[in-house]
Structure formats: structure tokens, C-alpha cells
C-alpha positions as CSV (number, residue, x, y, z in Angstrom):
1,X,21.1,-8.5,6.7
2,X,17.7,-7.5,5.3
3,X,18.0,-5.4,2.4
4,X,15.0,-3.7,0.5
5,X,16.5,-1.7,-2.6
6,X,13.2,-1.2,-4.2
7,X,12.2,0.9,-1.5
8,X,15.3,2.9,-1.4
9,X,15.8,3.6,-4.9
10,X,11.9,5.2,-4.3
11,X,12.9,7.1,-1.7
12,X,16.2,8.8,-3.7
13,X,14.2,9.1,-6.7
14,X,11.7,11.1,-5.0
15,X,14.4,12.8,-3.2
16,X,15.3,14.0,-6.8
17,X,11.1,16.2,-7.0
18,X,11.3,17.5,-3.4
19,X,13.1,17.8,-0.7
20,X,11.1,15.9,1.7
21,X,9.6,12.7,1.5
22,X,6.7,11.9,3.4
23,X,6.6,7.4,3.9
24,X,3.3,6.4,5.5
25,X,2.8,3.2,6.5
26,X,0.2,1.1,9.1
27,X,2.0,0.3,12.0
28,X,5.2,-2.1,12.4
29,X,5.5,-2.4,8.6
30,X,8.5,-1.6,8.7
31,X,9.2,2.4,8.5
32,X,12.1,2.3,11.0
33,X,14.1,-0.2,9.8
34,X,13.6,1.3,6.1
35,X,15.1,4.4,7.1
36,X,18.0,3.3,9.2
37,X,18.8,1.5,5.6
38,X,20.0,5.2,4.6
39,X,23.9,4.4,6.4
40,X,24.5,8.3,5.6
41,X,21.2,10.0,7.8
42,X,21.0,12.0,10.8
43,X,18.2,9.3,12.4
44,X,16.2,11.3,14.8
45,X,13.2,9.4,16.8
46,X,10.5,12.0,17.1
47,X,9.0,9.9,20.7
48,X,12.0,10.7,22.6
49,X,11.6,13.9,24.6
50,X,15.7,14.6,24.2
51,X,14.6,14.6,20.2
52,X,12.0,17.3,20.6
53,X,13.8,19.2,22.7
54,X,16.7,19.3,20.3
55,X,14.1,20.0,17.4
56,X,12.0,22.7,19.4
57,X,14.4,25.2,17.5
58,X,14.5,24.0,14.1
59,X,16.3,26.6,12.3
60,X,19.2,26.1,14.5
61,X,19.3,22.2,14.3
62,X,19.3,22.5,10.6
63,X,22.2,24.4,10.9
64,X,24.6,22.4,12.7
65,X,24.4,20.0,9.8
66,X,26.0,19.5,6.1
67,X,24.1,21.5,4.1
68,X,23.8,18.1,1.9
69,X,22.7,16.0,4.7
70,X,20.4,12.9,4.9
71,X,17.9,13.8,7.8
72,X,15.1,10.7,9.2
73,X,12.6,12.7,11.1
74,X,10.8,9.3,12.5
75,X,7.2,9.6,13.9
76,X,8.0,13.2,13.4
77,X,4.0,13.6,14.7
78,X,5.2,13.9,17.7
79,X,7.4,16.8,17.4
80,X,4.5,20.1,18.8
81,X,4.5,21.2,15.0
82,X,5.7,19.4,13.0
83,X,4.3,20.8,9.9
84,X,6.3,24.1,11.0
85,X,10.0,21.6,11.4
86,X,9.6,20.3,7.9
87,X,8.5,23.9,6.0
88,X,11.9,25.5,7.5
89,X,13.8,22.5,5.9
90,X,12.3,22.8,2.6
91,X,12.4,26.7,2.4
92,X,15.4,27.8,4.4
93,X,17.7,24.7,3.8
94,X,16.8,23.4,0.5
95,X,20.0,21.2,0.1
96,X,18.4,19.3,3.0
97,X,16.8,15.9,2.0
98,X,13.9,15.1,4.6
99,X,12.5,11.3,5.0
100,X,9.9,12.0,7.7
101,X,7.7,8.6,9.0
102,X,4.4,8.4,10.2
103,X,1.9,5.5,10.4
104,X,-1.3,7.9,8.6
105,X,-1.1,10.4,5.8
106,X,0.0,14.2,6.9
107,X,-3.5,15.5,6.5
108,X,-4.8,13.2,9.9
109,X,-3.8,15.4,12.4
110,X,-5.2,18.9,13.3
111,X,-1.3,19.2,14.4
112,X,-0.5,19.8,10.5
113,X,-1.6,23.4,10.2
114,X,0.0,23.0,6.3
115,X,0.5,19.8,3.9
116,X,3.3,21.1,2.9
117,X,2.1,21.2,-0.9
118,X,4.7,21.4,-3.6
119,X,7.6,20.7,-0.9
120,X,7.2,16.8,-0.4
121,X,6.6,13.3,-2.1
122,X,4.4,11.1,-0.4
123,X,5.0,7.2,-0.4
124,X,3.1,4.2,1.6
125,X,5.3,1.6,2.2
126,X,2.9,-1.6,1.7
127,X,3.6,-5.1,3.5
128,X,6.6,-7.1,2.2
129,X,6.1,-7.0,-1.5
130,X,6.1,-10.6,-3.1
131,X,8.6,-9.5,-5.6
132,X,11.0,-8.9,-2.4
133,X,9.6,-12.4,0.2
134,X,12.2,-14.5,-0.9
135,X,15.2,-12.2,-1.9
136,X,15.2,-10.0,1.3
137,X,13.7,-12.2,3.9
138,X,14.2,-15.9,2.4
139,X,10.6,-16.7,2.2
140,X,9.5,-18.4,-1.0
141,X,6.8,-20.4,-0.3
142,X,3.0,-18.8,-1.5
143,X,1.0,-20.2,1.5
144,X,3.5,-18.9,4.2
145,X,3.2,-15.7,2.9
146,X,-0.7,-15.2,2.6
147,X,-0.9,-16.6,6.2
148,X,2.0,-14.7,7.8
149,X,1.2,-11.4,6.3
150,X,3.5,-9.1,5.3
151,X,5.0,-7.2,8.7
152,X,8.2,-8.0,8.8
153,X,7.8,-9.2,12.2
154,X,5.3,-11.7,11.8
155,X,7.0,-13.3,8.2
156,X,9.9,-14.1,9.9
157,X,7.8,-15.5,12.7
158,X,8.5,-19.6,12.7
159,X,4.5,-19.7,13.4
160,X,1.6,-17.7,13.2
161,X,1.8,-16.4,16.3
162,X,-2.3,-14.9,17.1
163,X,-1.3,-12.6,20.5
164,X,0.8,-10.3,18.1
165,X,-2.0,-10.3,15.8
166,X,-4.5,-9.3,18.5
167,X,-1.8,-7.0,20.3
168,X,-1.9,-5.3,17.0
169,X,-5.1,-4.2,16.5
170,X,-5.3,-3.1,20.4
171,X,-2.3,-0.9,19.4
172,X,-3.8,0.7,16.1
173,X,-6.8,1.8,17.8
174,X,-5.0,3.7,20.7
175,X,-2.2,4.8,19.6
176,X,-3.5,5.4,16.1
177,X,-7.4,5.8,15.7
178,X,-8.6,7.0,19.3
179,X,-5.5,9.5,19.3
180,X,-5.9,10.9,15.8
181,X,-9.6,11.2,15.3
182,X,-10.8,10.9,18.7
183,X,-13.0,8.0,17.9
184,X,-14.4,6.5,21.7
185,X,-16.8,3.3,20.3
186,X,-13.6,1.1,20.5
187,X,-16.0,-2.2,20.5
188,X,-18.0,-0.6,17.6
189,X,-14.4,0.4,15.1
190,X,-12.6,-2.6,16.0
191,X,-15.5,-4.7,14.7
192,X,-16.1,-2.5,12.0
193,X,-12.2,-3.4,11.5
194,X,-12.4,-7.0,11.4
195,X,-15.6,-7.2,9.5
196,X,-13.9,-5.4,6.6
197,X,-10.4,-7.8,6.8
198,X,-13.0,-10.8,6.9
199,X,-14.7,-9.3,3.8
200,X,-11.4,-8.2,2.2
201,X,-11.4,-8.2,-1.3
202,X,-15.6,-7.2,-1.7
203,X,-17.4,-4.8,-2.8
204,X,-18.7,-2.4,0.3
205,X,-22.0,-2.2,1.5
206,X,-22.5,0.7,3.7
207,X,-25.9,-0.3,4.8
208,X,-25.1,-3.9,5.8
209,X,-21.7,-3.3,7.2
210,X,-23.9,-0.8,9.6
211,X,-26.7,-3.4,10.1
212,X,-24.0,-5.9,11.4
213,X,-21.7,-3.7,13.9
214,X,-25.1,-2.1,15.0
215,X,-23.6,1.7,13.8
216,X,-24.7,4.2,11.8
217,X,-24.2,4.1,7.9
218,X,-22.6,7.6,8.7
219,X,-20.2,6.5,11.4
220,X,-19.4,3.4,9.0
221,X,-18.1,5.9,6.7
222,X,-16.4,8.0,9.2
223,X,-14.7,5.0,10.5
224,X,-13.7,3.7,7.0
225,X,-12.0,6.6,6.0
226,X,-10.2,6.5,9.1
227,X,-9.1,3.7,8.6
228,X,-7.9,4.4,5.0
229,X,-6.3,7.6,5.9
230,X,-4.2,5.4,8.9
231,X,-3.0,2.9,5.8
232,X,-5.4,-0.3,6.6
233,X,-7.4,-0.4,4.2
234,X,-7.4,0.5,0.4
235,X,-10.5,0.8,-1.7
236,X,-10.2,1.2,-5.0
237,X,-12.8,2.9,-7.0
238,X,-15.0,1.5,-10.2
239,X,-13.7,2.0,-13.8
240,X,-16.5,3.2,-15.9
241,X,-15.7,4.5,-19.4
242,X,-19.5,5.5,-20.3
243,X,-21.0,1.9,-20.4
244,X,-24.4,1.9,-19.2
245,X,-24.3,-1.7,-17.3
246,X,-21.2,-1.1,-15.9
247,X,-20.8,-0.3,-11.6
248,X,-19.9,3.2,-11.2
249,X,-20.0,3.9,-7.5
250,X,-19.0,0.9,-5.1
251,X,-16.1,0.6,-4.2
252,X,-14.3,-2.4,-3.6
253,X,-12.2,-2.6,-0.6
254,X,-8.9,-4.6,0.7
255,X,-7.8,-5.1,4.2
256,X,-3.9,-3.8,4.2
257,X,-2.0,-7.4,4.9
258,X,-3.3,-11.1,4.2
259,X,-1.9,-11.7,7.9
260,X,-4.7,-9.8,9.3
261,X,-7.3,-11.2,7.2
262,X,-6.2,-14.8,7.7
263,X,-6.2,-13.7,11.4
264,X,-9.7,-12.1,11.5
265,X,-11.0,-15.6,9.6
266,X,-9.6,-17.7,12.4
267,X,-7.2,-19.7,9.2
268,X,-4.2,-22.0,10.3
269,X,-4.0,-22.6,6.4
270,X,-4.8,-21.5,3.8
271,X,-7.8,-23.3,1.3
272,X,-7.8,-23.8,-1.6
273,X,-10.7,-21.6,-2.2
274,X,-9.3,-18.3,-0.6
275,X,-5.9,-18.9,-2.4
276,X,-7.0,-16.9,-5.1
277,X,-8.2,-13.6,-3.4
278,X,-5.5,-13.7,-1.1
279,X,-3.1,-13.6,-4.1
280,X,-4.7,-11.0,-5.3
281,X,-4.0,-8.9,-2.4
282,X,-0.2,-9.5,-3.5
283,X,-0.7,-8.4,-6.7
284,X,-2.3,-5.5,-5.2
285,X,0.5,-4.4,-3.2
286,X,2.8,-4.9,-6.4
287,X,0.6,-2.3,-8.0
288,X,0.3,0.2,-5.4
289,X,3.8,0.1,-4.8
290,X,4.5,0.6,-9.0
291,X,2.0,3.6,-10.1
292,X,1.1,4.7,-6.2
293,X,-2.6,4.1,-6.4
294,X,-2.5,6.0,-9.7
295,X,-5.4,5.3,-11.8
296,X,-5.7,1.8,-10.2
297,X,-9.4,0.9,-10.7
298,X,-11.3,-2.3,-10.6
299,X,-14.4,-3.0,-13.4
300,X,-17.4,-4.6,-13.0
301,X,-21.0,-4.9,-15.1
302,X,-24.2,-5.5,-13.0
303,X,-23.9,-8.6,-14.6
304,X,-21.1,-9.6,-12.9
305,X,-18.6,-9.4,-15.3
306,X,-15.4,-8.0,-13.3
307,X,-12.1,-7.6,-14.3
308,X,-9.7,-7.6,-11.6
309,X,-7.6,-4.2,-11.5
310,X,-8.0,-1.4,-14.5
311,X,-5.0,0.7,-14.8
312,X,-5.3,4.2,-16.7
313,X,-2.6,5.6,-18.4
314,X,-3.4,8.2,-21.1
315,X,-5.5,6.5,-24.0
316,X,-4.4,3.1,-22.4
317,X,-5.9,0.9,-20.3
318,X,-4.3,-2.1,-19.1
319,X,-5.8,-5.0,-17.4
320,X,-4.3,-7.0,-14.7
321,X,-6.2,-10.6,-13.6
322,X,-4.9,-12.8,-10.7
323,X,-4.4,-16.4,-10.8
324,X,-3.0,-18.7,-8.7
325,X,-3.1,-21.5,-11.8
326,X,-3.0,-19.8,-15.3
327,X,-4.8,-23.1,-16.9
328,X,-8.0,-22.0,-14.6
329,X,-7.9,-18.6,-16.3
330,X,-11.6,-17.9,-17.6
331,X,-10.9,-14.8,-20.4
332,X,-14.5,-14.0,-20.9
333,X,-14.8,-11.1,-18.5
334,X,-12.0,-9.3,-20.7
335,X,-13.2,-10.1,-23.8
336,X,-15.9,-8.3,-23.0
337,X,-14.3,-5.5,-21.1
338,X,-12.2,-5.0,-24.7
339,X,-15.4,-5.0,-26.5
340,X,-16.0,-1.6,-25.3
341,X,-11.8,-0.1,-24.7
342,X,-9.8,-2.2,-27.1
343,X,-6.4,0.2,-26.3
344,X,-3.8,-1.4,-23.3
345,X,-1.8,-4.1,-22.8
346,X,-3.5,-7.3,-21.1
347,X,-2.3,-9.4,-18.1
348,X,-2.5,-12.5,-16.2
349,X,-0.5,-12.5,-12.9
350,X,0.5,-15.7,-11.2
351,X,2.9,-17.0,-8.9
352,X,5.7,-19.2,-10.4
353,X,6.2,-17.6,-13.6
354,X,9.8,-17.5,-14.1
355,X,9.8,-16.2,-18.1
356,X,6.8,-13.8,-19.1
357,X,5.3,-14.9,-22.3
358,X,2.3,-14.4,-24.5
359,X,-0.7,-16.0,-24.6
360,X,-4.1,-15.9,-27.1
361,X,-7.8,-15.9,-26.2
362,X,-9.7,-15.1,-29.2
363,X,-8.8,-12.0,-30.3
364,X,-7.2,-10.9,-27.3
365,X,-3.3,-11.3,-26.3
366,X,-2.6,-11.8,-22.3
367,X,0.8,-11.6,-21.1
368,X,1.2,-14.8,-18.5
369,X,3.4,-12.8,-16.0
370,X,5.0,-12.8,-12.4
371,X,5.0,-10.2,-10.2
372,X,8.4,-9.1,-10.8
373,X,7.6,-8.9,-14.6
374,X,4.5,-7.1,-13.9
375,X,6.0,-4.5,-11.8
376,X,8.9,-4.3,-14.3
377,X,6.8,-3.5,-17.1
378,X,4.2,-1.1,-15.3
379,X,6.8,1.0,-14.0
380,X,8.8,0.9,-17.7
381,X,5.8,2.0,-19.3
382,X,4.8,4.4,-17.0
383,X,8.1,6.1,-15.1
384,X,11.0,7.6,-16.8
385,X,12.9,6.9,-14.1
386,X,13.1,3.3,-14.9
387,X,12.8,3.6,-18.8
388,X,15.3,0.6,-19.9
389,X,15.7,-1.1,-16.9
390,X,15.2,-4.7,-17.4
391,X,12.7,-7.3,-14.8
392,X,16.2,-8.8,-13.6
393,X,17.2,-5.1,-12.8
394,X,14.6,-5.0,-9.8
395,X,16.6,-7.0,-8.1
396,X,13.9,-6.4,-5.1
């Protein structure tokens, strides 16, 4: 039996702010089975008409239950207000603990007449996190996992199979895009789409990316911000501390699952020369899973200096860089990025690490990590909740 305690152990933690808990997540990433991992909850699928007949009176359905109960509002978008079903819960039965799924954020739909501010946690669930491959779904081999992607369905998958791919993106646009924001240029957003996953991992070019799917610039920003708000992309803004070379507006932006953008690039395997970015997208979700986005920044000089991802925290600023081989590590970007903010811890992420350890470059110290000791030390230094826990104790 799959087993994800990473993701559980979020979801109670948060359950400990507020008493509802939004998880967002693009489509088939695995929402449902997450919460049907909760063996105590009232599971109630929002697309079944008997469910939103039964929920058409909230204050009543809350009242046939414990007062303690464990209640899974899935797709709850589908409920005529749902905004309205989850405000009742919080306000009226505040021993309730809500986990309520939905593929976008609950600001993308007109149908949410509040966001519920100061009554909910919001989480993404990202793509099978590294950190969890082999341990929940007994994949530990690199190159599967950047091909396969990280939907449950198509890691377990014996072969890439392209028709689920493809069936995917026919089912994000209309059940997700064209119903949401009422977006009609399917042709135009779908390229738009796979033009972005192709490009994963770049800075973003309004103009061009306009140029090239023959739209707008001011429907190519309409559409990416769909698209973020629907979970497939991130972009992740420039760190700029006041230096006057340094990139302050583009941002750069990642496609939500290596699946995809092996898909979209027409790969059977991977090469050795998209290894690298492709493992950064791992690292990626290992971070956005940590901190939640939370000061997550990239840096880059108009030079060309980059450092991979910033993160902020207080006076600190740590740096993360992605390797595939740790030998191959070139440290002159972060010297020079420490030049300029010498406080925060440094790190150099690669697959294969089994013991963290320290390593010198000049005058700088890099700790050689794995994901799990990355995402171990982030959230120690970072989250009381996890204060003390050891790497092994992420047993995710």
C-alpha cells in the first residue's frame, strides 16, 4: 500500500492553525488518494449529484456528525457555493477539521464569493517528491523519474505511455482552463502550454513567447497566470538585494512535472545534457513542498551569473545549486553572489548523497546534500513544528 506521511503530517499540522485546509493540486496528482489516506474522514466527492444534494443544507450535514470529525470535501467546486459550505464549518462548527480538494487555488472561480481568509491553510500538493520515489512507490532510479514525471499514474506506468500524456492536457484545458476562465483559443493556450514545458526551467520572454504562438503579449500573460493559478506552472521571481547588475524583473518559470516536459520534447530518454535541469525541477518540488514558495527566489546578474534558488529567511539567505555530479560543481556564481550577502547557509543538491557533509570553495562552505537532507534542514531551520526532528525522521 502507498503511503505518503510527509503529506499527512502537513495536512494535521495545518489542521492545528485553521480548521480548514485548502490542498490544490494540477490534475491526477494525486489529491484523492491523499485524502482517503485520512482512515478516520467523512470522504464526500463534490461531482456526485447525491453529494450536493446532501450538502445543499450545510448547517444540517454538519450536524449529523462528531463534533470532532475528519470531513474530505473533494472537488468541493462543484458544490453551488462552496465558499458558503466551508464558512459554516469554520464559524458554526469549529471543532470540524475541513480538507477540501480542488485542482486551482480558491480565488479561480467567480463561484468563491469569499477566500475564506483567516479560516483556512492553503497547501499544493507537487508531483511525487524525490525524497518519497523510492520509499512510497519503489522507484529509485533518477532517469525513470525525470521521464515518467511525477503523477502517480504515470510513475508506476512500466512505460512512458504518450496517449495519457496527450489525454492530459486535452483534460486540463476543458475541464480546467475553458471552465474556469472561459478561455476559447484552445489551439492558441495549449501551445502557449507546451511552449513553456519545452522551455521549462528559462527565463520568460513575453514578447517572444507571443511572436511564436501568434497571441498577444497581453493574452500571453493572461494565459500564464492561468495557468499558474491552475498549479502547472511555477515562476519564481528574481532575488535582488540592491545590486545594480543584478535581474530584477524576469521571472523564471518551471513547467509543474518533468513528465510533461519530457513529453512536450518528444524524449524516450533522457541526455545527458537535460539531466541537470530536469533535476532541478526535483529539487524544486523539494523546496516548494518545505517553505511553500516562501521566499523561494532565483539570482541572476546581466552577466550571467545565476544562482539556482535564493531562499529568504530573516537576515539569511541561503543558497541551493543542483547537480547531478558534485565534481562538475562550478562555485564561481556563489562566490560572487556572497560577495554582496555573506549571511545564510550554502548548498549543493545532488542525487546519491547518502551522508550530508561539508565542503570548501575559497572562502565559502557548501553543504554536499540530498534531497532528504535538504528538506530536513530547511524545514528545521525554518518550522517549529519540526525543530529537532532528524533527516531519518522524514521517513517520506
Amino acid at each position: 500500500m502507498i503511503e505518503r506521511p510527509y503529506w499527512i503530517r502537513r495536512i494535521h499540522a495545518a489542521w492545528e492553525k485553521r480548521s480548514i485546509v485548502w490542498l490544490a493540486g494540477v490534475r491526477r496528482v494525486g489529491k484523492t488518494t491523499l485524502a482517503r489516506m485520512l482512515p478516520e474522514a467523512v470522504y464526500m466527492n463534490c461531482d456526485l449529484p447525491s453529494v450536493v444534494s446532501r450538502l445543499d443544507d450545510p448547517e444540517f450535514f454538519y450536524q449529523s456528525l462528531s463534533p470532532k470529525a475528519v470531513v474530505v470535501l473533494d472537488e468541493v467546486h462543484r458544490l453551488p457555493d462552496p465558499s458558503r459550505t466551508l464558512k459554516i464549518a469554520s464559524d458554526a462548527f469549529p471543532g470540524l477539521r475541513i480538507l477540501a480538494t480542488w485542482s486551482s487555488t480558491l480565488s479561480a472561480t467567480r463561484k468563491f464569493r469569499d477566500t475564506l481568509s483567516g479560516r483556512k491553510v492553503s497547501l499544493t500538493l507537487t508531483p511525487v517528491l524525490w525524497t518519497e520515489s523510492e520509499a512510497a512507490f519503489g522507484v529509485r532510479d533518477l532517469d525513470r523519474r525525470l521521464l515518467h514525471g511525477g503523477l502517480p499514474e504515470a510513475l508506476l506506468s512500466p512505460v512512458k505511455d504518450a496517449n495519457l500524456f496527450a489525454e492530459w492536457m486535452d483534460s486540463f484545458y476543458a475541464r480546467d482552463i475553458q471552465e474556469l476562465f472561459g478561455i476559447r483559443e484552445r489551439t492558441g493556450f495549449l501551445n502557449l502550454l507546451r511552449l513553456i514545458l519545452r522551455q521549462s526551467g528559462g527565463l520568460v520572454d513575453y514578447t517572444a513567447l507571443a511572436q511564436e504562438c501568434d497571441l498577444s503579449r497581453h493574452t500571453v500573460k493572461a494565459h500564464l497566470e492561468a495557468m499558474n493559478v491552475a498549479c502547472a506552472l511555477y515562476a519564481l521571481a528574481p532575488f535582488h538585494g540592491g545590486g545594480r547588475r543584478e535581474v530584477l524583473r524576469r521571472p523564471k518559470v518551471y513547467g509543474f512535472d518533468t513528465g510533461f516536459v519530457t513529453f512536450v520534447r518528444g524524449a524516450d530518454s533522457i541526455r545527458d545534457e537535460e539531466r541537470g535541469l530536469l533535476w532541478e525541477h526535483l529539487v524544486l518540488d523539494v523546496l516548494r513542498a518545505a517553505v511553500d514558495g516562501d521566499g523561494l527566489h532565483y539570482w541572476r546578474n546581466k552577466s550571467g551569473r545565476e544562482v539556482d534558488f535564493v531562499l529568504c529567511r530573516g537576515p539569511n539567505v541561503h543558497t541551493i545549486e543542483c547537480k547531478v555530479n558534485a565534481d562538475r560543481f562550478n562555485p564561481e556564481s556563489l562566490i560572487l553572489f556572497r560577495g554582496s550577502y555573506p549571511k545564510g547557509r550554502n548548498y549543493l543538491v545532488c542525487p546519491g548523497v547518502r551522508e550530508a557533509y561539508d565542503r570548501r570553495y575559497g572562502n565559502a562552505t557548501v553543504r554536499v546534500a540530498g534531497c532528504r537532507h535538504l528538506m530536513a534542514e530547511i524545514i528545521e531551520s525554518t518550522s517549529a513544528l519540526y525543530v529537532g526532528k532528524s533527516p531519518a525522521a522524514l521517513d517520506d
